[in-house]
C-alpha positions in Angstrom: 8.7 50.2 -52.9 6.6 51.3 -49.9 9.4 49.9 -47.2 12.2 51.6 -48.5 12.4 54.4 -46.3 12.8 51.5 -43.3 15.3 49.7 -45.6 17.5 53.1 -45.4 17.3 53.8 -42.2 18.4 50.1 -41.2 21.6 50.7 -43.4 22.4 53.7 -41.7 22.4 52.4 -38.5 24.2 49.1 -39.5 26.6 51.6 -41.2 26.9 53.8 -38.1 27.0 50.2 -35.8 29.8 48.9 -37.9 31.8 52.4 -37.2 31.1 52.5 -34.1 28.5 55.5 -33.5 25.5 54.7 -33.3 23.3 55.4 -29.8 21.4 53.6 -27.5 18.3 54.3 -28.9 19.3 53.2 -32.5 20.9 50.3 -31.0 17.2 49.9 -29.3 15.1 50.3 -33.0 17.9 48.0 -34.5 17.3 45.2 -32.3 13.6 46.2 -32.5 13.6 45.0 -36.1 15.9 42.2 -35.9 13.9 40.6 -33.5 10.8 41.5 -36.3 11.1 38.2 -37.7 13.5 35.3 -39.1 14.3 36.7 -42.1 15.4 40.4 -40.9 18.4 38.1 -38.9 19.3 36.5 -41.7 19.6 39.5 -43.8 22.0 41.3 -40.7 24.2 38.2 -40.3 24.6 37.9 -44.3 25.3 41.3 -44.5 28.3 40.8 -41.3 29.7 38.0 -43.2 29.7 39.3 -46.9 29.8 43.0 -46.7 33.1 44.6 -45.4 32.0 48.8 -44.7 35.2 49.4 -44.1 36.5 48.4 -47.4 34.0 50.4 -48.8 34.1 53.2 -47.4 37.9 53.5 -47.5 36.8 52.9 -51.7 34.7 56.0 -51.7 35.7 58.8 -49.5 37.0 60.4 -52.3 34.0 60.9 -53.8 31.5 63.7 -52.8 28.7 62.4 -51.1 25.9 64.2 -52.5 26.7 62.7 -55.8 26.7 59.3 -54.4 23.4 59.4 -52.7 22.0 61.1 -56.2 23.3 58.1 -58.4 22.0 55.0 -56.0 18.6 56.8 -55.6 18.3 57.0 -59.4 19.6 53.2 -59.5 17.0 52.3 -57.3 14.0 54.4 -58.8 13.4 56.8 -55.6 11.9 60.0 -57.0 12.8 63.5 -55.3 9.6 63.4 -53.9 10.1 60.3 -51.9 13.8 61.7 -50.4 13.0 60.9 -46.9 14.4 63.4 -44.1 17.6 62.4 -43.4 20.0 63.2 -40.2 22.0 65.9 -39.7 25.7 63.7 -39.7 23.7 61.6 -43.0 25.9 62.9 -45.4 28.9 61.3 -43.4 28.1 58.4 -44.0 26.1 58.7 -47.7 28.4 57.1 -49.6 28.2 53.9 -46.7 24.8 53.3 -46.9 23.9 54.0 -50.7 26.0 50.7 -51.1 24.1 48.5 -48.1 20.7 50.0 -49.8 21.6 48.2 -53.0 23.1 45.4 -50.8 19.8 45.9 -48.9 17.7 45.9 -52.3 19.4 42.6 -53.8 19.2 40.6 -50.2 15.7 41.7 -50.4 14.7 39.9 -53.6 16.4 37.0 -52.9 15.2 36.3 -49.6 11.6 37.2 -51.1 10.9 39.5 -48.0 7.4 39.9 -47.4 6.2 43.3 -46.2 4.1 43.6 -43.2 0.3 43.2 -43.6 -1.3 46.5 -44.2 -5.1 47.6 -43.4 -7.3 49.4 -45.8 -9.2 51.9 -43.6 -9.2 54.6 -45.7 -12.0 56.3 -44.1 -10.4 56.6 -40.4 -9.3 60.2 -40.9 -6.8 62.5 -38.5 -8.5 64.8 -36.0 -8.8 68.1 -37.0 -9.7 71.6 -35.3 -13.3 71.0 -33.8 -14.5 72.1 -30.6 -17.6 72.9 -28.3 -18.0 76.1 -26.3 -20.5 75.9 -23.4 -21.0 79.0 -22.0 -22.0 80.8 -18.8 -25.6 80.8 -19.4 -25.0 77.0 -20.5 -25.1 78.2 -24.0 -23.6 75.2 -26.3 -21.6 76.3 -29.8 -20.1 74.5 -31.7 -16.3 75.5 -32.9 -14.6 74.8 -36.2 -17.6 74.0 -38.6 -17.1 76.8 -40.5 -14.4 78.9 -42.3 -16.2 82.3 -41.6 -14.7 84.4 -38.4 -18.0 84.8 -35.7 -17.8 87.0 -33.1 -19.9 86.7 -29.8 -20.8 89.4 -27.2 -20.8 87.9 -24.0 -21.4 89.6 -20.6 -17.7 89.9 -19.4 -15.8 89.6 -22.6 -16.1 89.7 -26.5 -15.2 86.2 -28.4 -14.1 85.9 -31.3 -13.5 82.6 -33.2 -11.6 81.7 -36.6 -12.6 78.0 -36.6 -9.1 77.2 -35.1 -8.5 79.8 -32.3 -10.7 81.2 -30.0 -9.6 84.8 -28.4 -11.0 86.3 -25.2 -11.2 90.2 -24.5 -11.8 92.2 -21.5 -14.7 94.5 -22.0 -13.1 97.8 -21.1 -16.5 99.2 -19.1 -16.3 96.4 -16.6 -16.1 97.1 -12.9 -14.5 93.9 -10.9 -16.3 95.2 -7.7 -19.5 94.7 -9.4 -19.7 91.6 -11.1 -19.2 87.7 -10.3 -16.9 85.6 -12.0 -18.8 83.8 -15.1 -17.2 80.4 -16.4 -16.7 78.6 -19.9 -15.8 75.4 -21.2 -13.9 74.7 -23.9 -14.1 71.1 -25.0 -12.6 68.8 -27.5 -13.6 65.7 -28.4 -11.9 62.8 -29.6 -10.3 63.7 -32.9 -10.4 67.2 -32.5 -7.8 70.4 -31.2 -8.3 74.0 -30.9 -6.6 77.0 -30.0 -7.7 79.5 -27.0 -6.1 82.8 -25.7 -7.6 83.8 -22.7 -8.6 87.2 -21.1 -5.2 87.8 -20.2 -3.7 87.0 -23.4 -2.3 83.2 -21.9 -2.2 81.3 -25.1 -3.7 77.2 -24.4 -3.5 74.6 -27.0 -6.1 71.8 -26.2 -5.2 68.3 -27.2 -8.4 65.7 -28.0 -10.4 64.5 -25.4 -9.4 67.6 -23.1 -12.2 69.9 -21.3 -10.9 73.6 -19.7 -12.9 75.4 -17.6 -12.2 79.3 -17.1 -13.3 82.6 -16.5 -14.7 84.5 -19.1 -12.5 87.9 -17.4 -9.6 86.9 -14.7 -11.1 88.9 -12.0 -9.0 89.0 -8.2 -5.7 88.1 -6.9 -5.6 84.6 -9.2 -6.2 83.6 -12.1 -6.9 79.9 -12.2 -8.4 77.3 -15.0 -9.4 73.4 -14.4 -8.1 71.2 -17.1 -9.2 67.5 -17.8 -7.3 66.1 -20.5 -4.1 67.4 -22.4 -2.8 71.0 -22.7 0.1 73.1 -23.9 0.1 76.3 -21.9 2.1 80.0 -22.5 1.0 81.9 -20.1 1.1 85.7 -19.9 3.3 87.2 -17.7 1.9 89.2 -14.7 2.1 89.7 -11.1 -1.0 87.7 -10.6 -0.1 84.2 -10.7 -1.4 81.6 -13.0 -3.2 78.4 -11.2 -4.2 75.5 -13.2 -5.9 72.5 -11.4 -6.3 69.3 -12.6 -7.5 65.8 -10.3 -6.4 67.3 -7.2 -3.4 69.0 -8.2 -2.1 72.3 -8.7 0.2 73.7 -11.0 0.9 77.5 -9.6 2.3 79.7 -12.4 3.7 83.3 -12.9 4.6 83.5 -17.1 6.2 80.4 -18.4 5.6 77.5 -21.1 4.3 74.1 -20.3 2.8 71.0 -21.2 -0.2 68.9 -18.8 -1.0 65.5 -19.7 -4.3 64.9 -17.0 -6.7 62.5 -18.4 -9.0 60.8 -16.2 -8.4 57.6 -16.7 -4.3 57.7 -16.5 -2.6 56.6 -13.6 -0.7 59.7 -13.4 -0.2 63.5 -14.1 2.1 64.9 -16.0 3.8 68.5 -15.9 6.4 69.3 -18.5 8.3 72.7 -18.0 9.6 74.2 -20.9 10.8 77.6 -19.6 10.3 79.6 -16.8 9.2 78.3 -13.3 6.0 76.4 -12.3 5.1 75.0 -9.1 3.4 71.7 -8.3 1.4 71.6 -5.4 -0.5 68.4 -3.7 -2.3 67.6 -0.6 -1.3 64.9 1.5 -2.4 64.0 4.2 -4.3 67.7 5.1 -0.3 69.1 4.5 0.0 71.1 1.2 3.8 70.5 -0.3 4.9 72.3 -3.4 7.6 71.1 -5.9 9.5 73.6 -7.6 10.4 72.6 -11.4 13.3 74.1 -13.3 12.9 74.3 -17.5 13.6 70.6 -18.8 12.1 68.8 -15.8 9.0 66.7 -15.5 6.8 66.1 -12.5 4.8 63.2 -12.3 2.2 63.0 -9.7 0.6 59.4 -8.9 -2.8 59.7 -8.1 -3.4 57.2 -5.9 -0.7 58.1 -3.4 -0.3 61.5 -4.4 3.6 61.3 -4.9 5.4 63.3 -7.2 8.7 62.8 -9.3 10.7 65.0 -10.6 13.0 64.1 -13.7 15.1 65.6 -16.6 13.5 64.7 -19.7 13.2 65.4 -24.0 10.8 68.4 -23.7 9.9 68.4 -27.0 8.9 64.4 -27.2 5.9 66.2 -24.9 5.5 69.3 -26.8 5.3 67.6 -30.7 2.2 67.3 -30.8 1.3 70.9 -30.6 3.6 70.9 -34.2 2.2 68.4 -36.2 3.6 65.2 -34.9 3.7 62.1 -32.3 7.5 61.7 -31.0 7.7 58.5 -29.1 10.9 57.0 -27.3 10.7 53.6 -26.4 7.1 53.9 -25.2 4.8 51.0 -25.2 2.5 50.2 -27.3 -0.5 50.5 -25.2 0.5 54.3 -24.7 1.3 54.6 -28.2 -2.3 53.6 -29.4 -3.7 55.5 -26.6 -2.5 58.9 -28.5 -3.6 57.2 -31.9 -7.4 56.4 -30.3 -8.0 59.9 -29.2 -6.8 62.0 -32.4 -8.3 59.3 -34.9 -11.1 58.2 -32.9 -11.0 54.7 -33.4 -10.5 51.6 -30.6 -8.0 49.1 -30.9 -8.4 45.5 -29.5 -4.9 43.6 -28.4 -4.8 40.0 -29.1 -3.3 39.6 -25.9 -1.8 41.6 -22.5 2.0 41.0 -23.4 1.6 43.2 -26.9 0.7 46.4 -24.6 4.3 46.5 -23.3 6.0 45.7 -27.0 8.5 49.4 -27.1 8.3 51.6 -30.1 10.3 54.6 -30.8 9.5 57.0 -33.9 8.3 60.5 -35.0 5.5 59.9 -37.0 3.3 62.7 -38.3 -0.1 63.8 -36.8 -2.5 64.5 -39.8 -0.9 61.1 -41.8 -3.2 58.7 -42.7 -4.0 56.0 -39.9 -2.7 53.3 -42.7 0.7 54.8 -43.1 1.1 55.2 -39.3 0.4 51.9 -38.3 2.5 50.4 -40.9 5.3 52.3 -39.4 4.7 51.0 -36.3 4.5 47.4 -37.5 7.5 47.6 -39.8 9.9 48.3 -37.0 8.0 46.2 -34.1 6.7 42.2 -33.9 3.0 43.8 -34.6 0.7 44.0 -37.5 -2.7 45.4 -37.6 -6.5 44.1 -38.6 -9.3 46.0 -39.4 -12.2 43.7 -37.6 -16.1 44.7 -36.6 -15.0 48.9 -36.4 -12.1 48.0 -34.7 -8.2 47.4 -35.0 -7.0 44.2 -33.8 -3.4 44.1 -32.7 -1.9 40.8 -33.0 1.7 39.3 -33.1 3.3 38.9 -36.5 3.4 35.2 -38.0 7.2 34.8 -38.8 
């Protein structure tokens, strides 16, 4: 039964409600999916009236846990293979929540509970490690196509590309007196990533839809890159500080870890720190102020007025991507499907303005199929999905 790892989850946190730990943002995804439809209300208030967790855990604290959670998943058919990931404090309450799943299973077939529509686009495929290269010499290459490694002899540097990281080296018989600073671009498109260590040895992971510009040898008392788009940075440490501009902002670095989320079209920039200490500088009003971050801080810079914010947040909600997956705390859905557009290059069309705002929180994996993600999203929000003319139609549920 495809929704059965959203039937669990539901009967752990009822299980955790009813005990009295369970966070605000479970209490947020419960409410989420009672507000789903009709039906998923009726199923919580029959469960508060009939189902006493108290009683039953009282019943089966004696026995060990594990064992419990093996016999309801062989009641219930679940294959090892379809053991969803399951919390670290899970086993705590195991012996809870194998009961409300059967609860869950029986409620289920007598209430006839219709799954969410789904949408066959089995040919929308996740992005992959693609890239273009534009040179000094305006040179175009294209990155990724193939498995073989390719190696390129360029004026200031030696390139060489695995078709998922491209690596930079200084040529030793260069002579910084004698030579001018020659650029590169690395771009991705939509649906693609790729991997670049500069000169220096800074390691960049490009997001989709992100351009870089950068030397082809740091030459001088800077090293600075232009970024359009999104990139995770670890740059090499060195008494020559790091600059990284991006729509008239600066991020001034000296060896530290961070994330930059700078599209063109967004509102706003954002700078994630993840260790060390960066920098953020703005112009206002021909006056240059700087904004020192600490690790676990973000700085959000508006560009219309140029203001910045600084707040503690989740680093690694801004950093999953860069491991395999989109980690999303009550984000709207607009900004939700603007991640899924760019890595799966595909539009999607909301029925109306109000569904942008509809909050979703959930890790969901990167390279999944498009079907699978979007059914997640559906399952624990008031949305389903249509394929219609190339694109995805978001529209309200029909309770």
């Amino acid at each position: 039964m495809e929704n059965f790892s959203l039937l669990f989850k539901i009967s752990e946190l009822i299980a955790k409600q009813k005990t009295g730990d369970i966070s605000d943002d479970e209490k947020l995804f419960l409410e989420n999916w009672l507000n789903t439809n009709k039906k998923n209300r009726e199923i919580y208030d029959d469960l508060q009236e009939n189902f006493d967790i108290n009683k039953e855990i009282n019943q089966l604290k004696s026995f060990n846990a594990k064992k419990a959670f093996k016999a309801i998943s062989k009641q219930t058919g679940m294959t090892k293979t379809r053991v969803i990931k399951l919390s670290n404090n899970i086993y705590k309450y195991a012996a809870a929540v194998a009961v409300l799943v059967v609860c869950f299973f029986a409620i289920n077939r007598f209430f006839n509970y219709n799954e969410p529509k789904q949408i066959a686009i089995t040919e929308i495929k996740p992005g992959t490690q693609k890239a273009i290269l534009t040179t000094s010499t305006n040179e175009k290459i294209e990155l990724g196509q193939t498995e073989k490694k390719r190696i390129f002899n360029f004026e200031k540097a030696t390139v060489i590309d695995t078709s998922e990281t491209l690596t930079y080296q200084n040529k030793e018989d260069k002579h910084e007196e004698e030579i001018e600073i020659a650029y590169n671009q690395l771009e991705t498109p939509r649906g693609g990533e790729y991997k670049l260590i500069l000169s220096d040895g800074t390691k960049v992971f490009l997001n989709a839809e992100t351009k870089l510009k950068f030397p082809e040898s740091f030459i001088g008392e800077v090293r600075e890159v232009q970024l359009e788009g999104e990139a995770y940075f670890d740059v090499a440490k060195s008494y020559v500080p790091f600059k990284v501009k991006v729509n008239g902002m600066k991020v001034k670095v000296y060896g530290t870890s961070f994330n930059i989320s700078g599209y063109k079209d967004d509102e706003f920039i954002q700078t994630t720190l993840i260790e060390g200490k960066v920098g953020v500088e703005v112009t206002s009003e021909d006056e240059k102020i700087e904004y020192e971050m600490a690790p676990g801080q973000q700085a959000n810079y508006v560009k219309t007025t140029t203001a910045v914010e600084l707040k503690k947040v989740n680093t690694e909600i801004y950093t999953a991507w860069t491991k395999g997956m989109f980690v999303f705390e009550n984000e709207a859905l607009e900004y939700i499907l603007d991640k899924l557009t760019r890595w799966y290059d595909i539009e999607f069309e909301f029925e109306n303005d109000i569904l942008k705002s509809e909050p979703f929180t959930g890790d969901l994996k990167k390279y999944e199929n498009i079907n699978k993600i979007l059914e997640m999203i559906s399952m624990a929000s008031n949305i389903e999905f249509k394929l219609d003319n190339n694109k995805i139609k978001v529209m309200e549920k029909e309770n």
